[in-house]
N, C-alpha and C positions, 0 to 999 in steps of 0.2 A: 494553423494547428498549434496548440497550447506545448510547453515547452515542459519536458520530465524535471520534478524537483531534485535537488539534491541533497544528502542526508542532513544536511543544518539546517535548510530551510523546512523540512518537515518536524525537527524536534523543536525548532523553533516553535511551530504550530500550535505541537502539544502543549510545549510549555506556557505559550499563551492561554490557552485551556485549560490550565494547571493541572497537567497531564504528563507522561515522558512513555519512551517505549515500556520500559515495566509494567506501568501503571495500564496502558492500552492492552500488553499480552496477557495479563491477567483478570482485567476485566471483563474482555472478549474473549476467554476460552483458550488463549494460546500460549505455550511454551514461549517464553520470553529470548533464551535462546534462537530461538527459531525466526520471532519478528525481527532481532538485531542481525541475523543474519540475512533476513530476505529482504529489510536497507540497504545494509551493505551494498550487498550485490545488485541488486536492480536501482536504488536512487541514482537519477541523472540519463536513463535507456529511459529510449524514444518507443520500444517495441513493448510486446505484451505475454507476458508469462504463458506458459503453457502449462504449467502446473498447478493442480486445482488450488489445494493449501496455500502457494503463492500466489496467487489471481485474489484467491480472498481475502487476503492479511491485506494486499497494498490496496484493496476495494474498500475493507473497513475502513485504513488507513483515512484514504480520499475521504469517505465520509464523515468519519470525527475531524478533522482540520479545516473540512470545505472547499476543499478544493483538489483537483484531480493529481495523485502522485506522479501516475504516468499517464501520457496523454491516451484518452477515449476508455479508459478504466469503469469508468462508472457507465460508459454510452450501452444502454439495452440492449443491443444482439452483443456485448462483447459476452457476458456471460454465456453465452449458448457457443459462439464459436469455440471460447478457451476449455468449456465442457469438452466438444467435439475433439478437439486438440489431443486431449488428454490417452 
């Protein structure tokens, strides 16, 4: 099982991309506050959110940088569970 990033190696990412969280939360529709906060707190957890707006920030995430923030994030039934979750 692939290992959760942690917040530097994700802004890292962006920055490679020549991108930052800003530039991600308003490009995708989201309150910029809101993305630096659901870093924060979930960069480096092995689990999987339960809230939908947070499921989806670190899912975009995963897919502009290429690679999964939390492990199984982007894996097909995860969405359907974390709906369920909810």
């Amino acid at each position: 099982m692939s290992q959760a990033m942690e917040k530097r190696q994700i802004q890292a990412r962006l920055i490679e991309r020549g991108s930052n969280f800003r530039q991600f939360a308003l490009s995708h529709g989201y309150e910029v506050r809101t993305v630096t906060q659901v870093v924060q707190r979930w960069a480096g957890h092995n689990k999987l959110p339960r809230g939908r707006l947070t499921f989806q920030i670190l899912r975009d995430l995963s897919r502009v940088i290429g690679k999964e923030v939390l492990p199984g994030i982007l894996a097909e039934n995860t969405e359907q569970i974390s709906a369920e979750a909810v």
